[in-house]
C-alpha positions as a Markdown table, in Angstrom:
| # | Residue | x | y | z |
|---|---|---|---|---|
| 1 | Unk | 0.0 | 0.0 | 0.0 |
| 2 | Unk | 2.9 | 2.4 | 0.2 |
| 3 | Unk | 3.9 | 1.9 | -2.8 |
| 4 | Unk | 0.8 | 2.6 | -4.7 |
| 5 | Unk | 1.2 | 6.6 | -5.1 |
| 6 | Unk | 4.2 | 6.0 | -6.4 |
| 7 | Unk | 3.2 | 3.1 | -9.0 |
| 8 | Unk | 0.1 | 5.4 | -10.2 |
| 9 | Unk | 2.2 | 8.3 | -10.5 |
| 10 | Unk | 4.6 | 6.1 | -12.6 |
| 11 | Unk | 1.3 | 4.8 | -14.4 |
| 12 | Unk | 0.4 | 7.9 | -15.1 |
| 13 | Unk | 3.6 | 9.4 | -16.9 |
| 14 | Unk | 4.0 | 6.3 | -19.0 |
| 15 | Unk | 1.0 | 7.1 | -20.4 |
| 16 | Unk | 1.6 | 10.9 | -20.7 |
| 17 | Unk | 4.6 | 9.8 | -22.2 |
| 18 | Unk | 3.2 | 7.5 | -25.2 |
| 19 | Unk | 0.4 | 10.2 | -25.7 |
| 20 | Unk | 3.2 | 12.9 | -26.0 |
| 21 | Unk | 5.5 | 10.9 | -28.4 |
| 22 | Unk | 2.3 | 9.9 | -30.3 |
| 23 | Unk | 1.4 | 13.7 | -31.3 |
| 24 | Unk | 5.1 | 14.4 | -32.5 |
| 25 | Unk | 5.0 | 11.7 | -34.6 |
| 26 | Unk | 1.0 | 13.3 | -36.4 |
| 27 | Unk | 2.8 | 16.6 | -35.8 |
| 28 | Unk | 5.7 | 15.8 | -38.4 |
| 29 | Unk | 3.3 | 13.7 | -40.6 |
| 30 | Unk | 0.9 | 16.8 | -41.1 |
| 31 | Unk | 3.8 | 19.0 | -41.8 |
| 32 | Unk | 5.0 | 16.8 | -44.7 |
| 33 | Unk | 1.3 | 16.6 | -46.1 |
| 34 | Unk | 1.5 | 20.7 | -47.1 |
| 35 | Unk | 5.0 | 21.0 | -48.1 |
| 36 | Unk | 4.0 | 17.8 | -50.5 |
| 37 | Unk | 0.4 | 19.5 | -51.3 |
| 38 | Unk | 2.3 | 22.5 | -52.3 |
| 39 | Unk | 4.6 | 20.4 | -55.1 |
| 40 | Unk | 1.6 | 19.2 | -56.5 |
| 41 | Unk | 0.3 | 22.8 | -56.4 |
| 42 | Unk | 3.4 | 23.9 | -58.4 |
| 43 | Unk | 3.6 | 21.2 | -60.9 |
| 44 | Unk | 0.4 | 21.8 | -62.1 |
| 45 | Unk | 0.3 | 25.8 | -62.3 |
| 46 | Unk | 3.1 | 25.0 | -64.9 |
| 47 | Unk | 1.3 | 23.2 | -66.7 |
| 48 | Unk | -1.1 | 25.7 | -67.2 |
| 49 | Unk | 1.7 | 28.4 | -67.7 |
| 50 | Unk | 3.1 | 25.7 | -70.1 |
| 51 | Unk | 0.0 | 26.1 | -72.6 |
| 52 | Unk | 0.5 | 29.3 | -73.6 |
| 53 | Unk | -2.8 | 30.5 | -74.5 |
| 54 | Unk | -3.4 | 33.0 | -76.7 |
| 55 | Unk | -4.8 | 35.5 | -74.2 |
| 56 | Unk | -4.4 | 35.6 | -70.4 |
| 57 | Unk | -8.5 | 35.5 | -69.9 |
| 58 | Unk | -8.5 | 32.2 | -70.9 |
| 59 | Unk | -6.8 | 31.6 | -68.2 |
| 60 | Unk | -9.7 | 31.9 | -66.0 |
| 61 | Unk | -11.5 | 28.3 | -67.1 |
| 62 | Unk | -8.6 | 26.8 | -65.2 |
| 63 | Unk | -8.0 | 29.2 | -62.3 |
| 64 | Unk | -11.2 | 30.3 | -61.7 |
| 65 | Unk | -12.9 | 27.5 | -59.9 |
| 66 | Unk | -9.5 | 26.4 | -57.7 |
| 67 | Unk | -9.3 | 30.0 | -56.3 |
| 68 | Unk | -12.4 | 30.7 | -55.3 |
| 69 | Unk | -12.8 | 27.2 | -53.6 |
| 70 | Unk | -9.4 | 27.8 | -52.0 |
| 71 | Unk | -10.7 | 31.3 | -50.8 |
| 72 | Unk | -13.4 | 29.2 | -48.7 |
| 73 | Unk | -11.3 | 26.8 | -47.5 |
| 74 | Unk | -8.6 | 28.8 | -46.2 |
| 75 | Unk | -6.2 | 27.6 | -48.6 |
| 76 | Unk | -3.7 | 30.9 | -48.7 |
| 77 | Unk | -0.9 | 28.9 | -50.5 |
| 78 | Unk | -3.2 | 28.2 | -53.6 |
| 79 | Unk | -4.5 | 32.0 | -53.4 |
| 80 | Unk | -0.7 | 33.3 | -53.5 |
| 81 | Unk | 0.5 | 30.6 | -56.1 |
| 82 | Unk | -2.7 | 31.7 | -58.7 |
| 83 | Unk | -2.0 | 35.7 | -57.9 |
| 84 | Unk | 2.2 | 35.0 | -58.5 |
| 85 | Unk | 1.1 | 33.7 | -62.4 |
| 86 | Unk | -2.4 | 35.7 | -62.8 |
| 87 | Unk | -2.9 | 38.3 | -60.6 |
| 88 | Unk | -6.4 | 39.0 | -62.8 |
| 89 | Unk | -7.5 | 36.6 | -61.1 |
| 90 | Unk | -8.2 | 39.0 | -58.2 |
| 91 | Unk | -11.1 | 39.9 | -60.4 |
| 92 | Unk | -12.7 | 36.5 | -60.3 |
| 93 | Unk | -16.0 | 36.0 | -58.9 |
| 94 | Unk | -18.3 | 33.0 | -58.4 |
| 95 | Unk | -22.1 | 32.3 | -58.9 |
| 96 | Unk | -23.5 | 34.4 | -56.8 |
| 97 | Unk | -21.1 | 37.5 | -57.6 |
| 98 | Unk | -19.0 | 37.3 | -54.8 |
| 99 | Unk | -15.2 | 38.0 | -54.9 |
| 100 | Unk | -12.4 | 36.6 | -52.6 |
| 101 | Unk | -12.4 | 39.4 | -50.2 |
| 102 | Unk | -16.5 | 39.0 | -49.6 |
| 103 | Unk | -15.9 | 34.9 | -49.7 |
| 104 | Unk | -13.0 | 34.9 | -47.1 |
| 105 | Unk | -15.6 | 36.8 | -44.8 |
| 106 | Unk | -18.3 | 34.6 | -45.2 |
| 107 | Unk | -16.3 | 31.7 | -44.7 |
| 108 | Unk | -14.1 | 33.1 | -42.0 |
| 109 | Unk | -11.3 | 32.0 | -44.0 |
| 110 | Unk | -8.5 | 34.4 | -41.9 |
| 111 | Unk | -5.8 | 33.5 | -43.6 |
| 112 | Unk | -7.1 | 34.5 | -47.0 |
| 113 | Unk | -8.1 | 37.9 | -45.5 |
| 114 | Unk | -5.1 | 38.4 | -44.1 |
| 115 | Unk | -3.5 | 37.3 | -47.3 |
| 116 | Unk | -5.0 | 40.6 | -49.0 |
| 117 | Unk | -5.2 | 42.6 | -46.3 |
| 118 | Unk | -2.7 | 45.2 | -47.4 |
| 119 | Unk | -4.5 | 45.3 | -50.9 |
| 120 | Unk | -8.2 | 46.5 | -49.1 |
| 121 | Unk | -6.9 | 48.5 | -46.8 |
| 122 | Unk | -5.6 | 50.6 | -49.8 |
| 123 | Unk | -8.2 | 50.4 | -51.7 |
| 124 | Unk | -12.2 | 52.3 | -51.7 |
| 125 | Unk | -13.1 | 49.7 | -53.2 |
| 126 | Unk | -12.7 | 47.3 | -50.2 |
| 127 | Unk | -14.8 | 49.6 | -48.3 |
| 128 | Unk | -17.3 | 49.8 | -50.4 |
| 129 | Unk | -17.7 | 46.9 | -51.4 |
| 130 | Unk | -21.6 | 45.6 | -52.2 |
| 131 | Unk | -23.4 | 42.5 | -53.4 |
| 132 | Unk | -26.9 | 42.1 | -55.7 |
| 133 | Unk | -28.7 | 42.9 | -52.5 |
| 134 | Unk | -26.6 | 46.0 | -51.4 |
| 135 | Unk | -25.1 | 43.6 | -48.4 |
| 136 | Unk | -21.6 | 45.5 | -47.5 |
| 137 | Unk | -19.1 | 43.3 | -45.7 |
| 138 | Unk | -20.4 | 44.2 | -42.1 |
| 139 | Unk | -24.0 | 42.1 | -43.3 |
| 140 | Unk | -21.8 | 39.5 | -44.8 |
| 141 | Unk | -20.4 | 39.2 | -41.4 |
| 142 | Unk | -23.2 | 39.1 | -39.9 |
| 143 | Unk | -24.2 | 35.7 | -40.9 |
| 144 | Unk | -23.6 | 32.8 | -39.0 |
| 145 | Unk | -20.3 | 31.2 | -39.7 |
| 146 | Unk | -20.0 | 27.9 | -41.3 |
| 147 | Unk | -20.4 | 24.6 | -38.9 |
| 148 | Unk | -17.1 | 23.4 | -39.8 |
| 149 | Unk | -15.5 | 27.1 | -39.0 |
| 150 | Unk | -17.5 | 27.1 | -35.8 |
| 151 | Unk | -16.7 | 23.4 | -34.3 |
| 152 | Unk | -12.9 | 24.8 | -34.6 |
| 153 | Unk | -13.8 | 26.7 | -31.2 |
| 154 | Unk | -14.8 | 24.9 | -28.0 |
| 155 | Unk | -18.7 | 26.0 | -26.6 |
| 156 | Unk | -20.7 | 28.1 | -28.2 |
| 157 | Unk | -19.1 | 31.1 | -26.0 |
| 158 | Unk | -16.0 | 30.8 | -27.4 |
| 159 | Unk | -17.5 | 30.5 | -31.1 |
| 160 | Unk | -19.7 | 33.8 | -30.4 |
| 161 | Unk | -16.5 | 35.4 | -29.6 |
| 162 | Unk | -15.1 | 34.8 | -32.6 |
| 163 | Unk | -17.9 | 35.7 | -34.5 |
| 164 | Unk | -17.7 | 38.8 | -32.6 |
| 165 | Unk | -14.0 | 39.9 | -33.4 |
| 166 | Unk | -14.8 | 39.1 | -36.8 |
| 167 | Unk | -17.1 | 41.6 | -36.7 |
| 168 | Unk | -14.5 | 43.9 | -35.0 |
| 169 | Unk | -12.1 | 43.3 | -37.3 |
| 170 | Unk | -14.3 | 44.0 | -40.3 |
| 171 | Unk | -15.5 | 47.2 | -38.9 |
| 172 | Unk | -12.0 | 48.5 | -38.9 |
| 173 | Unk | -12.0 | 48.3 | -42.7 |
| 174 | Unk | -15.3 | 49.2 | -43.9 |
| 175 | Unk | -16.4 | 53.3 | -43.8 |
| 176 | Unk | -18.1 | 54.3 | -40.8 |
| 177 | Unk | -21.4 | 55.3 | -43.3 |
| 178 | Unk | -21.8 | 51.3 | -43.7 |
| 179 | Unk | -21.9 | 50.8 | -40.4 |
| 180 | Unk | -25.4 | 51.3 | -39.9 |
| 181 | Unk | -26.3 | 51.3 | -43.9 |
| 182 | Unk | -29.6 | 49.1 | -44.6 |
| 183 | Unk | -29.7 | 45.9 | -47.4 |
| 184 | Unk | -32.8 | 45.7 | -49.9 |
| 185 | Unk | -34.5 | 44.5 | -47.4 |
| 186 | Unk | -34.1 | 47.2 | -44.7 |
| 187 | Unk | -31.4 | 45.2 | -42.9 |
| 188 | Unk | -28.4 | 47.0 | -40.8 |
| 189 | Unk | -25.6 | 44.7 | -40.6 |
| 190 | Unk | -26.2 | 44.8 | -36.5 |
| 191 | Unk | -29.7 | 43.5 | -37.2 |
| 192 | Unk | -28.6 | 40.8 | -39.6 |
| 193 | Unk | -25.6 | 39.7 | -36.9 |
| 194 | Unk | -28.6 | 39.6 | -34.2 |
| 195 | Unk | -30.7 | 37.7 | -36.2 |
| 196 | Unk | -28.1 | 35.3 | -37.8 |
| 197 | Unk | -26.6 | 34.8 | -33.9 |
| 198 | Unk | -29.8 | 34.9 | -31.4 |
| 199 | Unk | -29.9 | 30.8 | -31.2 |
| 200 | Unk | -25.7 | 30.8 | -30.4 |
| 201 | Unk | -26.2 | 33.7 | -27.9 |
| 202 | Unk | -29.2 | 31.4 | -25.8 |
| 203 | Unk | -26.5 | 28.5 | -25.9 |
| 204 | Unk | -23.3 | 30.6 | -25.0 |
| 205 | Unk | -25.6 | 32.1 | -22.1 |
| 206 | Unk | -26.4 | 28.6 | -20.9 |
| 207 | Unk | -22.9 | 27.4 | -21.0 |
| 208 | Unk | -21.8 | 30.7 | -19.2 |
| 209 | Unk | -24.1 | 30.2 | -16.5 |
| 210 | Unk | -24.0 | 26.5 | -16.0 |
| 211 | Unk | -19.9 | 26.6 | -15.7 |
| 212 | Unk | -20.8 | 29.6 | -13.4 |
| 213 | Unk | -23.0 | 27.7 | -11.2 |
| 214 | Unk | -21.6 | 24.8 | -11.0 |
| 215 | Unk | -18.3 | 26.6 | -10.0 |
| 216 | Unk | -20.0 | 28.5 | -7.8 |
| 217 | Unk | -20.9 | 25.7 | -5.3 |
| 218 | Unk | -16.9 | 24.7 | -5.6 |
| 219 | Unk | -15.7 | 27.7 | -4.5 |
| 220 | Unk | -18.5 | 28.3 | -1.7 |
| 221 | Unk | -17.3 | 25.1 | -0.4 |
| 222 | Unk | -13.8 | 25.4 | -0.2 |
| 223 | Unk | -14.2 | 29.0 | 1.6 |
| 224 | Unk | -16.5 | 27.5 | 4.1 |
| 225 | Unk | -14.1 | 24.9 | 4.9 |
| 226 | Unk | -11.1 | 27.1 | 4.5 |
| 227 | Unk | -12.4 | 29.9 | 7.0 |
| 228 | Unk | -13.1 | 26.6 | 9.4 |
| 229 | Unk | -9.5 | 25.6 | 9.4 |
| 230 | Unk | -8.5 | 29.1 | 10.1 |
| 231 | Unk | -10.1 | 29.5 | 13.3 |
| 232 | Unk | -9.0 | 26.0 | 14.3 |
| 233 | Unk | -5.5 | 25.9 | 14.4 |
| 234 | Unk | -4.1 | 22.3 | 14.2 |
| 235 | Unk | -2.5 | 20.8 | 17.4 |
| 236 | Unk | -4.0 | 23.2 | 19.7 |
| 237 | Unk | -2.8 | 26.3 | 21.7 |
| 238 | Unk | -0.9 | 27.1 | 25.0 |
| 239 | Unk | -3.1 | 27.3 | 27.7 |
| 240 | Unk | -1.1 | 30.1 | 29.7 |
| 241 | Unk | -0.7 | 32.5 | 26.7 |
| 242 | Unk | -3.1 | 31.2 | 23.8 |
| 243 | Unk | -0.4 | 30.5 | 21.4 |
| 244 | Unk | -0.5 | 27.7 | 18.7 |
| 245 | Unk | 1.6 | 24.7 | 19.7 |
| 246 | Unk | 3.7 | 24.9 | 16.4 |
| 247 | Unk | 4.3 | 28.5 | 16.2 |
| 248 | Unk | 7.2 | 29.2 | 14.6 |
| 249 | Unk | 7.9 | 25.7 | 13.1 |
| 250 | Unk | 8.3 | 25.9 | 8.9 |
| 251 | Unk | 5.5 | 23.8 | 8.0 |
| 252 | Unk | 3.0 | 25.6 | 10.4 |
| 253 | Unk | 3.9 | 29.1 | 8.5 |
| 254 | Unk | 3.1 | 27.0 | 5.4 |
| 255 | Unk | 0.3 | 26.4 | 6.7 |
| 256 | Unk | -1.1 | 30.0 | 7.5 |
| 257 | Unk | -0.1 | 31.4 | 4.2 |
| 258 | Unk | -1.8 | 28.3 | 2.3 |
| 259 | Unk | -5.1 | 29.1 | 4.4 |
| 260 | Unk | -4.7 | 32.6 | 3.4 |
| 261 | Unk | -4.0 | 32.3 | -0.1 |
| 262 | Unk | -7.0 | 29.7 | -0.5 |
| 263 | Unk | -9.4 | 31.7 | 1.3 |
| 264 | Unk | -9.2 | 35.1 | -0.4 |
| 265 | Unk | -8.9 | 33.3 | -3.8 |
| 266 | Unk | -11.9 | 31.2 | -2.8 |
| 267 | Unk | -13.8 | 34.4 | -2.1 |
| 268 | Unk | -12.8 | 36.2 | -5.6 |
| 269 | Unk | -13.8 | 33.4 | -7.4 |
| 270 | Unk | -17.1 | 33.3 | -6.0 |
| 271 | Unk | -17.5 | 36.6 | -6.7 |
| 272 | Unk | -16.1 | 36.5 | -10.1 |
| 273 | Unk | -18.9 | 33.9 | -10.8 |
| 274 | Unk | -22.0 | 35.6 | -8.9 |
| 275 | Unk | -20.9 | 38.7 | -11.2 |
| 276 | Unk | -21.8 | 36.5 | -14.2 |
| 277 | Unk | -24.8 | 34.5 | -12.7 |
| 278 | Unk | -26.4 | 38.0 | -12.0 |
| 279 | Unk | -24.8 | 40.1 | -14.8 |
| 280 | Unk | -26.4 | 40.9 | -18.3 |
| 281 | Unk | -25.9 | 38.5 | -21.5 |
| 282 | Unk | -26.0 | 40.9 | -24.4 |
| 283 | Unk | -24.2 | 39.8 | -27.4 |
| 284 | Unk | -21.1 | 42.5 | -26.8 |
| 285 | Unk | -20.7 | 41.2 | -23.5 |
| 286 | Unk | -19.2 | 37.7 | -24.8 |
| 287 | Unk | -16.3 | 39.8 | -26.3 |
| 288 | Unk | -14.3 | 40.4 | -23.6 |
| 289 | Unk | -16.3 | 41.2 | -20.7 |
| 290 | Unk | -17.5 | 37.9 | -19.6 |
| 291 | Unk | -15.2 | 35.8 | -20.5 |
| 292 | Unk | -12.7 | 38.0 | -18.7 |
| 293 | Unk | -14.8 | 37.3 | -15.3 |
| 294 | Unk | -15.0 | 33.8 | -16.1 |
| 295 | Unk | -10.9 | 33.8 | -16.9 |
| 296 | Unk | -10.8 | 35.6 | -13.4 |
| 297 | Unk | -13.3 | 33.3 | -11.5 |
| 298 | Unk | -11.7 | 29.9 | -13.0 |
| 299 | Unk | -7.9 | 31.0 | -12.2 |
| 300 | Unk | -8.8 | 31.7 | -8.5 |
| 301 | Unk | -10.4 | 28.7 | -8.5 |
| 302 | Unk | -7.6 | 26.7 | -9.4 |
| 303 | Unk | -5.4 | 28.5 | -6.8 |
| 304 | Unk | -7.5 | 28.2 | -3.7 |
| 305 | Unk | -8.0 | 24.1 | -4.8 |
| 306 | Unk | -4.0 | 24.2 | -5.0 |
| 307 | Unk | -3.6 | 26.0 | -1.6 |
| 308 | Unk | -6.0 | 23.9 | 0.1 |
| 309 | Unk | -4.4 | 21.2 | -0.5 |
| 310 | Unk | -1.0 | 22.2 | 0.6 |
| 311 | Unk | -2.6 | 23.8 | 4.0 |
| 312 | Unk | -3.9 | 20.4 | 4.7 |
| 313 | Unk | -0.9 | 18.2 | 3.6 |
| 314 | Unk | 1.2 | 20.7 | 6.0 |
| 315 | Unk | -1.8 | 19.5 | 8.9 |
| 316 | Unk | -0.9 | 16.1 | 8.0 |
| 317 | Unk | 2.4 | 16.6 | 8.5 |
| 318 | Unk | 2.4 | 18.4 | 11.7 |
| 319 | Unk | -0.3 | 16.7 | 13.6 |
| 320 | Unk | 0.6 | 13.4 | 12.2 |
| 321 | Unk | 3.9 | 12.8 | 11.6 |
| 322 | Unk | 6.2 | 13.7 | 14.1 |
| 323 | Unk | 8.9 | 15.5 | 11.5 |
| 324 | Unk | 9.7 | 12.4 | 9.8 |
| 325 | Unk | 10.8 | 14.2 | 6.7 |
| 326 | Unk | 10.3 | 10.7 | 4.7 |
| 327 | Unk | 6.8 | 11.4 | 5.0 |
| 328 | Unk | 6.8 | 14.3 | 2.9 |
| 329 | Unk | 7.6 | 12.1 | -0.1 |
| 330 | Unk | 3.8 | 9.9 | 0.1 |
| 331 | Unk | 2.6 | 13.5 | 1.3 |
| 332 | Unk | 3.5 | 14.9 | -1.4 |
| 333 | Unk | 2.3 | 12.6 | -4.5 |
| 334 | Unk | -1.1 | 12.0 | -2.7 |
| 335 | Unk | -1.6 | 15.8 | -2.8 |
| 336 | Unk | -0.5 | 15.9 | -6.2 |
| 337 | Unk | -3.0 | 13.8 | -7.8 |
| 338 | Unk | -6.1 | 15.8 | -6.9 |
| 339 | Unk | -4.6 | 19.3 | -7.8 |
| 340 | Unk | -3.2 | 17.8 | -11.2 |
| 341 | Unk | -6.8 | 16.2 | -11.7 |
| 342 | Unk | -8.3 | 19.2 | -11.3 |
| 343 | Unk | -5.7 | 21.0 | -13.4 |
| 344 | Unk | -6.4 | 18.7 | -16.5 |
| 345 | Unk | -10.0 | 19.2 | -16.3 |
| 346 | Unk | -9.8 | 23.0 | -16.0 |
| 347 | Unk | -7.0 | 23.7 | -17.6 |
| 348 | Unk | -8.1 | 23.3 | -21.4 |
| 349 | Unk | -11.1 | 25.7 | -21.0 |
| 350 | Unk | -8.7 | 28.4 | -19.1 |
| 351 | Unk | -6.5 | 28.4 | -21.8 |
| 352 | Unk | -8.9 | 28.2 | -24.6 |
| 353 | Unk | -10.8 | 31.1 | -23.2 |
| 354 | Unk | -6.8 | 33.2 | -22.3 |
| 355 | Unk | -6.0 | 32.6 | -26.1 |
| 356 | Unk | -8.9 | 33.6 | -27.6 |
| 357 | Unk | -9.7 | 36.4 | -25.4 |
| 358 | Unk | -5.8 | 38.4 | -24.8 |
| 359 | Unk | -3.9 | 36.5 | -27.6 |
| 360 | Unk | -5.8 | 38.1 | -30.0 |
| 361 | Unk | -6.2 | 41.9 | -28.8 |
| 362 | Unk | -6.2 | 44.4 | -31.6 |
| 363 | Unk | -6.9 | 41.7 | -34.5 |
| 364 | Unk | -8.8 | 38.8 | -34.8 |
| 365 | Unk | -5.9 | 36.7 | -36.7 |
| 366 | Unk | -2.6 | 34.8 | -35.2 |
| 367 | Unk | 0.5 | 36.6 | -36.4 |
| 368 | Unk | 1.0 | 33.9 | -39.8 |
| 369 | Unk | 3.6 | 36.4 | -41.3 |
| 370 | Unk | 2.0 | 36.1 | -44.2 |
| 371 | Unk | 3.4 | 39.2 | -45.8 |
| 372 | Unk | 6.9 | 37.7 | -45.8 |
| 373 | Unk | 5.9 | 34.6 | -47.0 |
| 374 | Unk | 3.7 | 36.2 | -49.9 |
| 375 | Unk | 5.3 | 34.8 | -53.5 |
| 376 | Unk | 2.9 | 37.0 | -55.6 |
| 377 | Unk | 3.3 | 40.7 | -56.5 |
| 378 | Unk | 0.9 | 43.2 | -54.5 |
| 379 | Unk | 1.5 | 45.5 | -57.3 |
| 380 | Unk | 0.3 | 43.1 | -60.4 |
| 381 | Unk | -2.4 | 42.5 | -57.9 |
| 382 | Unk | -3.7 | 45.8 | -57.2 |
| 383 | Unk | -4.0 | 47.2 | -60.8 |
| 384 | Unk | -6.7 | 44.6 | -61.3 |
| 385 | Unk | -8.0 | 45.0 | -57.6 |
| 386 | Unk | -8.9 | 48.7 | -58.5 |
| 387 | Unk | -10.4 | 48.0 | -61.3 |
């Protein structure tokens, strides 16, 4: 029986182990697939450049239906390879009229937006850009994204968020008069993004509150049961002056600072969550505010667990076992195994919720350094872009 912390922990790391050497081994696999993609790519846009046709429209039977179908799936490599040998093809549009720049933003293809990025900013035409039904880019945002863009995000409060700083993002490109300018059909882009979203903001309001609640109840536990160890001080006190027993000793000093720490991070927690139980769930609020308080409320919540159990492994200790230092070492893993079970189960969502939220401040897009990596020449590009 002593031995079994110690076997579990080693159980436990094997398999950590064999998961961690198994996602190398997809990680290089998945980077050979592109790099061998891309061969392909290049091979065949030679053979088209190989055919010499008479005029450079006739390219567009061949380009035409690759680039747009890269523009929705977020294939930037195939958009830069096409623009490098036809930067016309900027032009292209497909059935319904719609262009790369207004099919990266329905499709929430960022990489393809950030692609051209340069190219609308310096251009009117980016801002006002309209389809058949006078939709600017803010309406085309507006619509929900597609499933396969939205399953990329965990809970519908993450996926309204990014919805949301796609909508941020677009705002900062299109001219403030578009803003609120209505459709055929006496849309604003705000109405369309209310109407398109109101079934994802019910769902992220249910999964704010239910993490909330459930949270709740953790954290109003552990500060009932912290504040009770507080005012009992393990081993007694001195009946001639009141004093604890182990005052002074290192593990009893532990001890205070754990109940400390636990207590007031306990308390903020619960607070952090009653903010969002009894706060307001309007669609700007899943931006940043809430999220922040539920970024707040789960990372006290993870410290006041954590110094919990170290203030009571330090009672153990002290009331227990008579400073044999060997029994910090079964101490020690037993501790360990509730904080790091805790830890995996919390510990995606945190940083799920940290990357989205202050990863992405000021733009909606990861830093792909895209404009070093570009092959194709923005200037080609943008004679046919202002066109």
């Amino acid at each position: 029986m002593v031995y079994l912390p110690f076997v579990m922990v080693y159980f436990c790391l094997w398999e950590f182990s064999k998961t961690l050497i198994s996602r190398i081994e997809n990680i290089e696999k998945k980077n050979k697939e592109p790099q061998e993609a891309k061969e392909v790519l290049i091979m065949v846009c030679k053979e088209i450049q190989n055919k010499k046709l008479e005029s450079r429209d006739a390219y567009s039977r061949y380009y035409t239906k690759p680039f747009l179908e890269a523009a929705r799936q977020n294939a930037y490599q195939v958009v830069d390879e096409i623009l490098k040998r036809c930067p016309e093809a900027i032009r292209y549009t497909d059935k319904s009229g719609y262009d790369i720049i207004q099919l990266s933003v329905i499709h929430r293809s960022e990489k393809i937006y950030e692609l051209i990025y340069e190219l609308g900013r310096a251009s009117n035409v980016y801002k006002m850009m309209e389809d058949s039904s006078k939709n600017n880019l803010l309406h085309l945002v507006g619509r929900l994204a597609p499933w396969h863009k939205l399953k990329l995000r965990t809970g519908a409060t993450l996926q309204l968020q990014r919805e949301l700083q796609w909508r941020e993002e677009v705002k900062k490109m299109v001219s403030p008069a578009y803003h609120t300018k209505e459709n055929i059909f006496n849309e604003t882009p705000d109405m369309v993004f209310t109407n398109e979203h109101k079934n994802l903001v019910l769902e992220a309001e249910t999964c704010m509150k239910t993490i909330a609640e459930s949270c709740s109840i953790t954290a109003g536990l552990i500060t009932t049961i912290v504040f009770a160890a507080a005012i009992t001080v393990p081993g007694g006190n001195h009946q001639d002056d009141g004093f604890p027993l182990f005052a002074g000793q290192i593990p009893f000093t532990i001890f205070g600072i754990s109940v400390a720490i636990s207590l007031f991070a306990s308390t903020t927690a619960l607070l952090m969550f009653q903010s969002i139980l009894t706060g307001r769930f309007f669609e700007e609020d899943f931006l940043d505010s809430l999220p922040t308080r539920l970024i707040f409320g789960l990372c006290s919540l993870m410290i006041s667990t954590t110094a919990m159990i170290v203030a009571f492994s330090t009672t153990l200790f002290l009331v227990f076992c008579h400073k044999k230092l060997w029994m910090l070492a079964p101490i020690g893993v037993l501790a360990f195994l509730p904080i790091s079970s805790f830890l995996i189960v919390q510990i995606q969502l945190t940083v799920d919720l940290l990357w989205s939220t202050y990863r992405q401040i000021g733009y909606i897009f990861e830093k792909y350094n895209l404009g070093n990596s570009i092959t194709y020449n923005p200037n080609d590009v943008s004679l046919f872009f202002k066109q």
